[in-house]
C-alpha angles and dihedrals in degrees: 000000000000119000126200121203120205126189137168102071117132146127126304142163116260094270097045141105149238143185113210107185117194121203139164116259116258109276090040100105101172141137108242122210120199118353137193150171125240129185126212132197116204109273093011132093124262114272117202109238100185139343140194128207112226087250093059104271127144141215125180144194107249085232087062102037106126098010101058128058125189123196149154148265108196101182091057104036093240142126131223129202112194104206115198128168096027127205139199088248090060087067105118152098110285118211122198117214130190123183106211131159123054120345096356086277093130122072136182131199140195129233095259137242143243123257115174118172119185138198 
């Protein structure tokens, strides 16, 4: 089983930023596919925020458009999603996700971090 680790997550004030970086754990040498970041509220379903295609191509939520920017690096596997401008809405657990294996029908997750934004 693949696992992903993210880090970066925190508390800020509304108007902030953060950098959450996901990873696979060591040991997990793997080439992901597409990747992608999903927030969850407590009670409620994960909601992507952003993805990114293997090849560099992004997707993302209408609410983070402009504010949020997801990339690459390469040389570690990882994704990054750059978070500026922060709002309260944005307060939730961020998942990261990687497809891998044939055909991109396998994906792994992270444990999630913490994102909390205040007024």
């Amino acid at each position: 089983q693949v696992q992903l680790v993210e880090s970066g997550g925190g508390s800020v004030q509304a108007g902030g930023s953060l950098r959450l970086s996901c990873e696979p754990a060591p040991g997990n040498m793997i080439s992901l596919k597409d990747m992608g970041w999903h927030r969850q509220v407590p009670g409620n379903q994960r909601e992507l925020v952003a993805s990114i295609t293997k090849d560099g191509g992004t997707n993302y939520a209408d609410l983070v458009k402009n504010r949020f920017t997801i990339s690459r690096a390469y040389a570690k596997n990882a994704t990054i999603l750059h978070m500026d401008n922060l709002e309260e809405k944005d307060t939730g657990t961020y998942y990261c996700n990687a497809r891998y294996g044939p055909g991109g029908y396998s994906s792994a997750w992270g444990q999630g971090t913490q994102v909390t934004v205040s007024s």
